[in-house]
Each structure stands twice: as C-alpha cells, then as structure tokens.
Phi, psi and omega in degrees: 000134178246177243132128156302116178259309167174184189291141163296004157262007177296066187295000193250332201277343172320317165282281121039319163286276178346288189299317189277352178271348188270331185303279179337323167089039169247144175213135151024115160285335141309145170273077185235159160285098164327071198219169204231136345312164151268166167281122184312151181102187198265123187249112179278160185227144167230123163255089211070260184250341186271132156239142209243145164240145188266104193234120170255128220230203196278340183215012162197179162243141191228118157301044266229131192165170160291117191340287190310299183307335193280333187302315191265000145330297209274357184283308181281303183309324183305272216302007199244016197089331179262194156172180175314122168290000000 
C-alpha cells in the first residue's frame, strides 16, 4: 500500500510520521538522524520483518508498505494530531 502523507512543507505532520512509525515499533534501517524536514530521498523502516518506505521528495512525502502496517501507522498519526494529506 502506498499513501500521500503530506506536502513537503507540512513539517508537524511530518513529525507525526516520525512519532507513529516508532509508536508502530519501526526503526530506521539506516544509521540517519531522525529529524523534520526529512531528508530528501528514500528512508527505509524495518517493523519486524516488514519494511516500510519513506520517500521525500521537492514536493511531497509518501508511505509505502504492508497494508495492516501502514493503516496503522497512519491510524497513530490521527491520534498523534496529525495525519494524510
């Protein structure tokens, strides 16, 4: 499942994509800094076995993943304030 998360200048929901992939128990498959802006380009998340992707680009953020996982991802983003654009 892929999902529009929002414009690359939505910097709170950004945060919010952050706070539901760790609620969600995914973390950085990379050694990168977790911080808003994200960083242009492709961020991989690994939640178990599952990987989830993040890709930021000149105009937006997007979510990419196994289905159950990404709903709840985006399911923690409602309750985290934010959400999908």
């Amino acid at each position: 499942m892929r999902v529009d998360v929002c414009p690359r200048e939505d910097y709170a929901t950004q945060a919010a994509l952050l706070e539901a992939l760790a609620a969600a128990g995914a973390h950085p498959d990379d050694d990168f800094e977790l911080e808003v802006p994200l960083p242009t380009g492709l961020l991989r998340f690994r939640a178990g076995t599952d990987i989830l992707t993040v890709l930021a680009d000149a105009w937006a953020v997007d979510l990419e993943g196994p289905d159950g996982l990404v709903r709840r991802v985006l399911e923690s983003m409602t309750g985290a304030g934010g959400g999908p654009a």
